[in-house]
TORGU-975449 format. One line per field, with one value per residue (C-alpha): residue in one letter; x, y, z. Coordinates in nm, 2 decimals, padded with zeros to 4 digits. Layout:
<pts>
code = A,...
east = X,...
north = Y,...
up = Z,...
</pts>
This chain:
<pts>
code = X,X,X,X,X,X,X,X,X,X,X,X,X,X,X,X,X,X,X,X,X,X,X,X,X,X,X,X,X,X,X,X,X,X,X,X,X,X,X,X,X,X,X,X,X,X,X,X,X,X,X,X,X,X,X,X,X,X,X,X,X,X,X,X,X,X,X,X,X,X,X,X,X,X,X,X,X,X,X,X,X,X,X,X,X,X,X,X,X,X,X,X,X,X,X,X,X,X,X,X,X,X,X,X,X,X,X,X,X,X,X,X,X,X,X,X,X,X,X,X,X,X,X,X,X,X,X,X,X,X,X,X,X,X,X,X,X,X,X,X,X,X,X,X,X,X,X,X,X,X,X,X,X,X,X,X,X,X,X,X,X,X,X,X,X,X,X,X,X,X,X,X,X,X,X,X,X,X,X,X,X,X,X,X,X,X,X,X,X,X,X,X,X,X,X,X,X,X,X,X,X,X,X,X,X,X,X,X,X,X,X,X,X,X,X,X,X,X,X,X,X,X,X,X,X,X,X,X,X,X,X,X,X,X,X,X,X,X,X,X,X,X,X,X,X,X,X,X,X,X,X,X,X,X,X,X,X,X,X,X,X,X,X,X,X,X,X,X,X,X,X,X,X,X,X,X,X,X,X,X,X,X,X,X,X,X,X,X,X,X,X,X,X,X,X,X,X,X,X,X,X,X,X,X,X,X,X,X,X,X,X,X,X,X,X,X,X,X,X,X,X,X,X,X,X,X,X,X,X,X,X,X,X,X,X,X,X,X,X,X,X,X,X,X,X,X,X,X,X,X,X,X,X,X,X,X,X,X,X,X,X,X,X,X,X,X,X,X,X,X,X,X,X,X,X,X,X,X,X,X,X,X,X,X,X,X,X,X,X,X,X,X,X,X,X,X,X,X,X,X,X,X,X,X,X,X,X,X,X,X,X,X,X,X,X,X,X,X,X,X,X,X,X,X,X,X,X,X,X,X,X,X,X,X,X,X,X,X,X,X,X,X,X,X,X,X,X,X,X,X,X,X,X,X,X,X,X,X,X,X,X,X,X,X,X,X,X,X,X,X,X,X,X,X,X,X,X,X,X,X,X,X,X,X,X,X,X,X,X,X,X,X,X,X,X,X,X,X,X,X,X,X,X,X,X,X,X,X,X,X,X,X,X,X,X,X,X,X,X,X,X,X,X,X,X,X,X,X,X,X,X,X,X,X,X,X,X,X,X,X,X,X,X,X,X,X,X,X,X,X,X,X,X,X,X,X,X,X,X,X,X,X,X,X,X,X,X,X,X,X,X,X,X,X,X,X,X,X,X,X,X,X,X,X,X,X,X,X,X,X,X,X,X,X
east = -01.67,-01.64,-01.57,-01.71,-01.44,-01.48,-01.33,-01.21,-01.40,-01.44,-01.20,-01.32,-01.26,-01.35,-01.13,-01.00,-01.12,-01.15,-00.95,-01.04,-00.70,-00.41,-00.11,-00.01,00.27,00.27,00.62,00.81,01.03,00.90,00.66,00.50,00.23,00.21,00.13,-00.23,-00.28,-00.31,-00.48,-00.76,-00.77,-00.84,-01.08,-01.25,-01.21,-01.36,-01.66,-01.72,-01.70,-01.36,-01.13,-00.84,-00.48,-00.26,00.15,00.38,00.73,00.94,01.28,01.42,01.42,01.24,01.19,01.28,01.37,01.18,00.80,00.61,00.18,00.19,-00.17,-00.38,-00.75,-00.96,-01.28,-01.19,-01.00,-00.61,-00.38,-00.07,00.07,00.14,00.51,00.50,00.33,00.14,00.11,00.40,00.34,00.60,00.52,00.85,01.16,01.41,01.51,01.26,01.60,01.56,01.20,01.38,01.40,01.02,00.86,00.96,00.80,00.73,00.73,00.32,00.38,00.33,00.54,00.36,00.63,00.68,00.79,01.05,01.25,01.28,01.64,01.57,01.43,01.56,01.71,01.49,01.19,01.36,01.55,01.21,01.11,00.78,00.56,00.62,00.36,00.53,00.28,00.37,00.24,00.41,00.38,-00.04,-00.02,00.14,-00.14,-00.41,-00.38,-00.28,-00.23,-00.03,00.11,-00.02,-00.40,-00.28,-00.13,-00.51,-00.70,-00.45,-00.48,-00.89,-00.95,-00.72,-00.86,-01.21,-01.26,-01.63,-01.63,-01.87,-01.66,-01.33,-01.50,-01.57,-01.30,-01.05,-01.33,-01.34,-00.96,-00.89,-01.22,-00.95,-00.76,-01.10,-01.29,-00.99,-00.75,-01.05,-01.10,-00.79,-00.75,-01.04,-00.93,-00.63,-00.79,-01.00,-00.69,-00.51,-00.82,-00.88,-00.48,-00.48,-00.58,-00.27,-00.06,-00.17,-00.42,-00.74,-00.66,-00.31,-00.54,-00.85,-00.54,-00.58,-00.94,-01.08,-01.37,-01.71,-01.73,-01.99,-02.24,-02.15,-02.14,-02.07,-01.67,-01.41,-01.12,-00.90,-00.49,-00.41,-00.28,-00.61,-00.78,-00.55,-00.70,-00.98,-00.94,-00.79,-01.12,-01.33,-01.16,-01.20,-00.86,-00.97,-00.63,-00.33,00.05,00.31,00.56,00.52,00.73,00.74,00.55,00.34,00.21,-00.13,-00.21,-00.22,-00.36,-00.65,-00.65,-00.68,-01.02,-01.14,-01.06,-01.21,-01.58,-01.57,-01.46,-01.07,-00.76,-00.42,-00.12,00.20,00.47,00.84,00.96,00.88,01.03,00.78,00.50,00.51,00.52,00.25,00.06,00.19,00.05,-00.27,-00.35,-00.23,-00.52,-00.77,-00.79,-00.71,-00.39,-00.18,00.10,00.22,00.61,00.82,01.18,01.37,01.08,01.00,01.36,01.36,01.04,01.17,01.28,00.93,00.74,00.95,00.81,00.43,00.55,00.67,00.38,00.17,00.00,-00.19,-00.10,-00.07,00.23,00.17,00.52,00.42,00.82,01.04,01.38,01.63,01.89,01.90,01.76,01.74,01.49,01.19,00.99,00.99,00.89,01.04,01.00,01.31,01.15,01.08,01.35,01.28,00.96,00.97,01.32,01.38,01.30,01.59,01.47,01.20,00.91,00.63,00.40,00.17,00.32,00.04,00.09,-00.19,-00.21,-00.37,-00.50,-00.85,-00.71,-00.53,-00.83,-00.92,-00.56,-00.53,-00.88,-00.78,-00.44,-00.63,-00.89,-00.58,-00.39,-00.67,-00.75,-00.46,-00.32,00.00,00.18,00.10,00.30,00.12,00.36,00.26,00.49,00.52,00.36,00.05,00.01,00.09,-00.10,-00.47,-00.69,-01.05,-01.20,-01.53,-01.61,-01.44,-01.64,-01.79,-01.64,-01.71,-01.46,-01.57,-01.29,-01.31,-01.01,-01.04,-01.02,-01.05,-01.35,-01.41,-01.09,-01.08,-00.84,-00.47,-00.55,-00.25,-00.21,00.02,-00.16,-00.09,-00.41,-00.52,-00.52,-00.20,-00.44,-00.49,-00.76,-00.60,-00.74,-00.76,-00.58,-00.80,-01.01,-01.04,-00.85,-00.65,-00.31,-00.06,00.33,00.38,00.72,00.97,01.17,01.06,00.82,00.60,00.22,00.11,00.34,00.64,00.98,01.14,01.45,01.31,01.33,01.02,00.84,01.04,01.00,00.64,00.59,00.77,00.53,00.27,00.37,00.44,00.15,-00.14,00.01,00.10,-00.26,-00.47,-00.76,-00.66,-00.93,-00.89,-00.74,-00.38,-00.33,-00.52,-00.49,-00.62,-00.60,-00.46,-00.14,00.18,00.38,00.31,00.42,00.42,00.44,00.30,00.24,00.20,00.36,00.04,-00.12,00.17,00.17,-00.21,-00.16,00.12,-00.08,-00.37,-00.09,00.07,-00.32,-00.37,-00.07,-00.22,00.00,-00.16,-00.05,-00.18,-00.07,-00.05,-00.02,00.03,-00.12,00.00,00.37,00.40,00.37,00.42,00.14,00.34,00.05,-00.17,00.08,00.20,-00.18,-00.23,00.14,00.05,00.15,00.32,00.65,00.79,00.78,00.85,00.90,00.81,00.95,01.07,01.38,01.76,01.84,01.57,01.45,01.09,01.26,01.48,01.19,01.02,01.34,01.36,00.95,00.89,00.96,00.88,00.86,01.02,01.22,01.25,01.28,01.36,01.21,01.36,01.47,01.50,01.26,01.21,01.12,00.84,00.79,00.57,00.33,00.60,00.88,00.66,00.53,00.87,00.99,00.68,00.78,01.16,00.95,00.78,01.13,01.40
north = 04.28,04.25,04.54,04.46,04.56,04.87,04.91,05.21,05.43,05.30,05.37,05.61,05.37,05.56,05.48,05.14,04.79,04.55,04.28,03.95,03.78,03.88,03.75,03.84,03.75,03.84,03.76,03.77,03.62,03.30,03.35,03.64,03.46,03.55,03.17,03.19,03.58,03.40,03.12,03.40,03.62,03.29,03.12,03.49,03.54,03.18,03.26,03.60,03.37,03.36,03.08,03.09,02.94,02.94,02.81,02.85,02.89,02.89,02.82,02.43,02.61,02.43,02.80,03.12,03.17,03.30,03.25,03.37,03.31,03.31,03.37,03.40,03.50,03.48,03.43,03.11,02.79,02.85,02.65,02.78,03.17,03.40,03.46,03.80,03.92,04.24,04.26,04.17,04.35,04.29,04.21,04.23,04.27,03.98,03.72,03.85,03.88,03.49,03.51,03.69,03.43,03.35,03.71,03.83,04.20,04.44,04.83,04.76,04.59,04.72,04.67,04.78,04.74,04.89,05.31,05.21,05.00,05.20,05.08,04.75,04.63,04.37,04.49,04.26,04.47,04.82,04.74,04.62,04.92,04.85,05.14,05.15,05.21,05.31,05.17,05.17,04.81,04.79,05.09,05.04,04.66,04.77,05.07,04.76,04.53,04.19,04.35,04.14,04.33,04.01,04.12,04.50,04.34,04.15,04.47,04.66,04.35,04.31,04.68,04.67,04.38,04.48,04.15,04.19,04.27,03.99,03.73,03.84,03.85,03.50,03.34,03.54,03.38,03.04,03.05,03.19,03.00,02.80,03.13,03.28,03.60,03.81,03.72,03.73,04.11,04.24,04.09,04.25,04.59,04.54,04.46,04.75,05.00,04.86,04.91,05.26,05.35,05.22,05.53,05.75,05.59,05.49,05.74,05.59,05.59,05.40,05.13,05.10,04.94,04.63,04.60,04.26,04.20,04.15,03.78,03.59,03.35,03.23,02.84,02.53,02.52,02.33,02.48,02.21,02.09,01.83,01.63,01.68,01.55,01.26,01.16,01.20,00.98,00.68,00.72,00.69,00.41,00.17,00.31,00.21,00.18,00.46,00.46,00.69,00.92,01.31,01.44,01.77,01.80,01.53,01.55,01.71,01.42,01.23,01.52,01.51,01.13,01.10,01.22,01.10,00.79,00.78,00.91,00.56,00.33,00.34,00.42,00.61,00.50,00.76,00.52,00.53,00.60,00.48,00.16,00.10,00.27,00.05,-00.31,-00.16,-00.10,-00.45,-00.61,-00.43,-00.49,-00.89,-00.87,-00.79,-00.39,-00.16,00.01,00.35,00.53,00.85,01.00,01.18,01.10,01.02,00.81,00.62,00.54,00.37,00.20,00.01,-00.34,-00.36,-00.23,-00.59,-00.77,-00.63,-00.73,-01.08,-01.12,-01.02,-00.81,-00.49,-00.18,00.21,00.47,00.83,01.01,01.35,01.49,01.72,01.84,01.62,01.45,01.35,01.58,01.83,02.15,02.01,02.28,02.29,02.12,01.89,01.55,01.40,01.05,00.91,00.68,00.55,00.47,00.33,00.11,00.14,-00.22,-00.48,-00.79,-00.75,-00.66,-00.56,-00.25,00.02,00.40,00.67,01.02,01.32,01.58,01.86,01.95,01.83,01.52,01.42,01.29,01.03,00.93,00.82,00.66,00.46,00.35,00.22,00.04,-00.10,-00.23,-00.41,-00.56,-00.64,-00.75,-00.54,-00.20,00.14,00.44,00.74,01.04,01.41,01.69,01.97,02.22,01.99,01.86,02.16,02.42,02.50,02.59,02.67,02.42,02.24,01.98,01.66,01.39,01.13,00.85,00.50,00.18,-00.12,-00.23,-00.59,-00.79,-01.18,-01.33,-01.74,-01.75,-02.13,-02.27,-02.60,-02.86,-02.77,-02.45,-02.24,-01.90,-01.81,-02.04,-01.93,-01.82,-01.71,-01.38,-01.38,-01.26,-01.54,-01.57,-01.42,-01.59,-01.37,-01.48,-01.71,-01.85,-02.19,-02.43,-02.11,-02.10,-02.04,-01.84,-01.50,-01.39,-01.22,-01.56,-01.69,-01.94,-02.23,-02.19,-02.31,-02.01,-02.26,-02.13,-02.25,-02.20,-02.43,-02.31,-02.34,-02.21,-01.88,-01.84,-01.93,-01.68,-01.38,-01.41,-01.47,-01.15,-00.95,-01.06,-00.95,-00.58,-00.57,-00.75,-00.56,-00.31,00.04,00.23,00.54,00.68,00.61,00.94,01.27,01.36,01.71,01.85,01.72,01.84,01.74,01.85,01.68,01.76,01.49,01.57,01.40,01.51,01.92,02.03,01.98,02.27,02.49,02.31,02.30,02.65,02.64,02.46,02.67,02.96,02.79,02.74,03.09,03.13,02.90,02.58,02.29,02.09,01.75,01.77,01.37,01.39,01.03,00.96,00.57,00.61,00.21,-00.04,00.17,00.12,00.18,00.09,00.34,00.63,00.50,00.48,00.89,01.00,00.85,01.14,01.31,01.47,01.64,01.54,01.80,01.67,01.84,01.80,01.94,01.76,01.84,01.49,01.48,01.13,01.15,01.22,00.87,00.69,00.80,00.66,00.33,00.20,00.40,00.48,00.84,00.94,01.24,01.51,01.50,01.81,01.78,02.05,02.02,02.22,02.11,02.28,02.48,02.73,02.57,02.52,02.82,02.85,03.07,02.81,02.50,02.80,02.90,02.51,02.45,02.73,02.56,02.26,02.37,02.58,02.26
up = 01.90,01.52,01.30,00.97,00.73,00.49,00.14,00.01,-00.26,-00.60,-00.85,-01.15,-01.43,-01.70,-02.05,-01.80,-01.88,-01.58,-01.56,-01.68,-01.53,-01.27,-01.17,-00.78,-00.55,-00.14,00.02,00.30,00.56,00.67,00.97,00.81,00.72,00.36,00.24,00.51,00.37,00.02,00.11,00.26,-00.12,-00.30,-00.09,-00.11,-00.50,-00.50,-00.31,-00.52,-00.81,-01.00,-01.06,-00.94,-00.87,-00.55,-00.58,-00.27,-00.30,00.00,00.16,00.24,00.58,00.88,01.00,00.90,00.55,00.24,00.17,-00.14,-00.23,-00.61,-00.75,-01.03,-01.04,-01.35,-01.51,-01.66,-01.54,-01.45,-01.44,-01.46,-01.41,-01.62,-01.70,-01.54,-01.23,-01.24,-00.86,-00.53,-00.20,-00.01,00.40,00.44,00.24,00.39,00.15,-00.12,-00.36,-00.36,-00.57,-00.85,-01.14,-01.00,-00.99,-01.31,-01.33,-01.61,-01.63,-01.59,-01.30,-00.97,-00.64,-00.27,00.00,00.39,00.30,00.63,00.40,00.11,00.03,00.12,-00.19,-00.43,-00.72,-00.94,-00.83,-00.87,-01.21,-01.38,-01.38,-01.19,-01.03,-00.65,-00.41,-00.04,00.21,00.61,00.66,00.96,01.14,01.08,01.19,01.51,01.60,01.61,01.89,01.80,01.44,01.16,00.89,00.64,00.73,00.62,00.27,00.19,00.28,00.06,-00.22,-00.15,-00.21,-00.55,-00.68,-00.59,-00.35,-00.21,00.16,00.27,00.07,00.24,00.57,00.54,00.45,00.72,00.97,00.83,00.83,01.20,01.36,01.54,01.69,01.86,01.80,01.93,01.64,01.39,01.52,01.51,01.11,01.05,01.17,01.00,00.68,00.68,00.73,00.44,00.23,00.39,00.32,-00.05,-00.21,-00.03,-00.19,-00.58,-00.73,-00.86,-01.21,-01.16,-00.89,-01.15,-01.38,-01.15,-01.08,-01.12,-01.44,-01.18,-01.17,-01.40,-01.22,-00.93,-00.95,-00.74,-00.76,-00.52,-00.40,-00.35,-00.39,-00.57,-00.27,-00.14,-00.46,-00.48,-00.12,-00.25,-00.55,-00.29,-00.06,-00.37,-00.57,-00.18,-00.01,00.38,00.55,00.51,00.69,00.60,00.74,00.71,00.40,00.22,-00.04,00.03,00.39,00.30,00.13,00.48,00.67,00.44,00.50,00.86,00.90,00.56,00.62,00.97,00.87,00.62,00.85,00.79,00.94,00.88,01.10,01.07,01.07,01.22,00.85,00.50,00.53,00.78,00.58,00.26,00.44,00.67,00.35,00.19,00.52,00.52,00.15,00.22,00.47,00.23,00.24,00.01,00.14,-00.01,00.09,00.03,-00.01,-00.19,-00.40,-00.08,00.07,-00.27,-00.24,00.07,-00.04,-00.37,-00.18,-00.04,-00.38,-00.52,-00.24,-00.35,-00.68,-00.66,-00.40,-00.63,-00.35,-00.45,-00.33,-00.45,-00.38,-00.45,-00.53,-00.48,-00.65,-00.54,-00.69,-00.63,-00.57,-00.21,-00.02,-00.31,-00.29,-00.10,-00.14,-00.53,-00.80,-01.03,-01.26,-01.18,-01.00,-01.40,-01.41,-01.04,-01.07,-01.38,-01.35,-00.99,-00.91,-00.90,-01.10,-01.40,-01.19,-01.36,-01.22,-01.31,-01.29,-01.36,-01.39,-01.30,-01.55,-01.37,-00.96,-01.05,-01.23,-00.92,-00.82,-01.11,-01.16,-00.78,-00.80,-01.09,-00.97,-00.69,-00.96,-01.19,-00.82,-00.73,-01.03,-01.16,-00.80,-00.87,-00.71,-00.90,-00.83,-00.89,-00.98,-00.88,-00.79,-00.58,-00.84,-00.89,-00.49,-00.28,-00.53,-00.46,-00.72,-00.82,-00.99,-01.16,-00.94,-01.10,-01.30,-01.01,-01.23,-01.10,-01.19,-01.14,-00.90,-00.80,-00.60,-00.75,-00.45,-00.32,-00.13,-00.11,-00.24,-00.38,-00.24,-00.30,-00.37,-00.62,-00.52,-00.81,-01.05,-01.43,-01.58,-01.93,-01.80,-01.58,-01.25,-01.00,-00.68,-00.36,-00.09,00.24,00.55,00.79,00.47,00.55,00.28,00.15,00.37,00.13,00.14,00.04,00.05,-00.21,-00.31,-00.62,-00.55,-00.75,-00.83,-00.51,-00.31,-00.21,-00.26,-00.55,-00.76,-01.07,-01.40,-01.51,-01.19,-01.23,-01.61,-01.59,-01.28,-01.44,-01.74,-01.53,-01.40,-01.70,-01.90,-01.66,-01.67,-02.04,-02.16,-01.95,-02.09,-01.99,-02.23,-02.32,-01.99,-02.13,-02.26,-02.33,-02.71,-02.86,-03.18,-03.49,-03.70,-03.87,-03.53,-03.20,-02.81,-02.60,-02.24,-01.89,-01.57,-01.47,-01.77,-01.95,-01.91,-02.01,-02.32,-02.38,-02.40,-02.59,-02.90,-02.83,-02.89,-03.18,-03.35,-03.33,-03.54,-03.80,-03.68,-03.68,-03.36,-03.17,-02.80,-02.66,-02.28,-02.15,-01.76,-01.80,-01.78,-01.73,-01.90,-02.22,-02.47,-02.82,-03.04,-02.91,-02.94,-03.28,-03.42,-03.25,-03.45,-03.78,-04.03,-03.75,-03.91,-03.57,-03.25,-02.95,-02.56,-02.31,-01.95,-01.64,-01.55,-01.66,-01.80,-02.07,-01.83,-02.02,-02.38,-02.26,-02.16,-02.49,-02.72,-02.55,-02.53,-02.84,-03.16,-03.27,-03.64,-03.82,-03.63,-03.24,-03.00,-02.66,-02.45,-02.10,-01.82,-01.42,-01.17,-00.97,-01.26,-01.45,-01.82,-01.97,-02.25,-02.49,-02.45,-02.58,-02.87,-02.94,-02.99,-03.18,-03.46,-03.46,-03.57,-03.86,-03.92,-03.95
</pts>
């Protein structure tokens, strides 16, 4: 049987305002199951009708290792934390010294670790200053049967924040329906004695400091990851066949995929490896379905022979590059922008493709759906380049815009005798006839090759093919999805990708100061589109760049398709540590200063 958890007494709040935003971290050694715990207080805060923000930040360990749930609850949209954290329990003390340059904490912040490890914790934690709060998380875990000492950290955190009980309640059952009514009981019981405990050990006055603002109307939100919304987006934009092989960070996106893809009548293959994956895809997509693949640095590598194939073929097909720090194997588990230069110039040859970029979780979801729309029509690969911060976060959101391109493959239905694959047209984009259409056999291979698809090393046929090429990418109508421009002001930052929002809020920031500011954030990376940014920079006297990579690669990309007026200030820095709101302020005021 059940027990129905119970919070502890309210908190007198008198002379206390409730919060309207808080920053929270749970760690532990890997195992603990701190990532699920987090997972449990958002989808909760979600359902009681806040917005909220989950990161994870863990080890490159298979198993064992560090693990931290970094969130932020609000009443408004997040999406991004705060620099500090106001609350980290602690399940367990091992390896939480590796969080330090991520949990940065603040005399007002407050620490709740195991009382049995009292010397155990990291000096980052005790030299902040922080208020500590001794709770015996594992000694009360082990008095319920089958108790986990992460189901005593959410009662503790639930009762804090002021979580409702029936909103917890569900999402601990909607998260261990798989584990049966046994496991769900025993989190329960242990949820309810880290509520009950909570006020032996942090006075009401010190806990009402923490409280949660009651959340407005409750409204139709999604919680959702970005890698989730970018399988989303494929589904939607006519995605029906996926192969890939798992790789962190972007695995969700084919979990999500599997079953999606099933209810519309398609089907995901996990391949032997990403070589396999992307002429699985190629084939697929040659066949006449829409095909995607998803990877990460080291797969994308693999992939860029067969992404020239797609190209020369002229074969449509889309590659989300969900990035990780690199090189090599680099941090897997963190977040970077360090895949720029390969997807943009990674082809051998001039081969002309599409390279998109997300800007936030929810806009994972339209940039994917329209990389699928420009593939198709445009008969061409698009790589579609999120990161770890963007695809393995989950976050409350407004459900996304149901947008709707009109996504058409020209295909050769009836073709006329001596039917031309690869003839040159006005607008560079030729019929594709599908395999078994009667009158349109034809050769698809990565040699060059003459209009009708035979292999050819003639002059003209190669000249007249790499135009052909070039000019259906470069001519093509991309609207006013290019970029996303706001505000208007001698200074502009120009950024792509997840470090939008920190510098969204770095303008806003900068406008409170009385700075005027226009933020540019580009979402087509490729091909560059240098009238558009040069009409948007007109009377522009600074430029500042905004990226999260240690070789400047977007500032790079900027100098060579671009040409940017007045002063130009790189703002760069390598993951795993992301960009915040006060950096892009503080180059904003050097700006208006040189």
């Amino acid at each position: 049987m059940t027990t129905a958890t119970r919070k502890a007494p309210e908190p007198e709040t008198t002379g206390v305002q409730a919060r309207s935003k808080i920053s929270l971290a749970i760690s532990g050694s890997g195992g603990a199951g701190v990532i699920t715990a987090g997972e449990m207080l958002l989808s909760a805060a979600a359902a009681a009708g806040w917005y909220g923000l989950m990161t994870r930040s863990t080890g490159p360990q298979i198993r064992g290792g560090e693990a931290a749930a970094l969130l932020t609850l609000a009443a408004e949209p997040v999406g991004l934390h705060s620099a500090q954290f106001d609350v980290l329990i602690a399940v367990d003390w091992m390896n939480t010294d590796r969080f330090a340059a991520e949990l940065v904490l603040t005399p007002e912040s407050l620490v709740i670790g195991d009382s049995a490890l009292p010397d155990d914790a990291p000096a980052f934690a005790v030299d902040s200053g922080a208020r500590r709060a001794d709770m015996p998380l594992k000694e009360m875990a082990t008095e319920i049967d089958g108790g986990r000492i992460n189901m005593v950290a959410v009662g503790c955190l639930s009762a804090l924040l002021g979580i409702p009980d029936d909103a917890l309640e569900n999402a601990v059952r909607a998260k261990l329906k798989c584990k049966g009514d046994a496991a769900i009981a025993s989190s329960l019981d242990c949820i309810r004695s880290g509520a009950e405990m909570l006020p032996s050990v942090l006075d009401d006055a010190a806990a009402a400091q923490f409280r949660l603002a009651p959340a407005g109307q409750r409204r139709d939100r999604w919680l959702i990851s970005g890698n989730e919304a970018a399988g989303l987006g494929a589904v939607r934009g006519g995605v029906r066949f996926a192969a890939a092989y798992p790789i962190t960070p972007a695995t969700e996106v084919l979990e999500w995929l599997a079953p999606a893809l099933d209810r519309v009548g398609g089907i995901l293959v996990q391949a032997e490896d990403e070589l396999a994956s992307i002429n699985m895809i190629i084939g697929a997509s040659y066949g006449g379905v829409p095909s995607i693949t998803a990877t990460s640095g080291p797969g994308l590598a693999l992939m860029i022979e067969s992404i020239g194939l797609a190209t020369s073929a002229e074969v449509p097909v889309v590659i989300v590059d969900v990035m990780r720090g690199g090189p090599s194997t680099g941090i897997p588990t963190k977040s970077e922008q360090s895949d720029l230069n390969i997807a943009v110039y990674g082809m051998h040859g001039d081969a002309p493709h599409i390279v998109v970029a997300p800007n936030s979780i929810g806009d994972c979801l339209f940039t994917t759906q329209w990389a699928v729309h420009l593939a198709e029509d445009m008969q061409a690969p698009a790589i579609v380049l999120s990161d770890q911060f963007l695809g393995q976060a989950k976050s409350v959101v407004d459900p996304p815009a149901n947008v709707s391109f009109i996504t058409r493959r020209i295909t050769a239905d009836a073709p006329e005798p001596g039917y031309h694959r690869y003839a040159v047209t006005d607008g560079g984009v030729s019929p594709m006839a599908v395999p078994g259409t009667k009158g349109g056999q034809y050769t698809a291979d990565g040699l060059e090759h003459s209009p009708r698809g035979t292999p050819s090393s003639r002059v003209e046929d190669h000249v007249a093919q790499l135009a052909k090429r070039r000019r259906k990418i470069e001519e093509f109508d991309y609207g006013d999805h290019w970029a996303t421009v706001d505000g208007d002001g001698a200074v502009a930052v120009l950024t792509w990708g997840s470090t939008a929002e920190a510098v969204r809020l770095g303008a806003d920031m900068a406008r409170q100061e009385g700075i005027a500011v226009k933020t540019v954030n580009l979402r087509l990376l490729l091909p560059a589109q240098p009238a558009r940014l040069e009409a948007e920079l007109s009377g522009v006297d600074a430029v500042v760049v905004v990226e999260q990579s240690e070789g400047a690669q977007f500032h790079h990309y900027l100098r060579a398709h671009y040409d940017l007026p007045g002063r130009v200030l790189p703002l760069n820095q390598p993951g795993p540590l992301p960009i915040q709101s006060i950096d892009v302020l503080n180059k904003i005021r050097e700006a208006i200063q040189t």
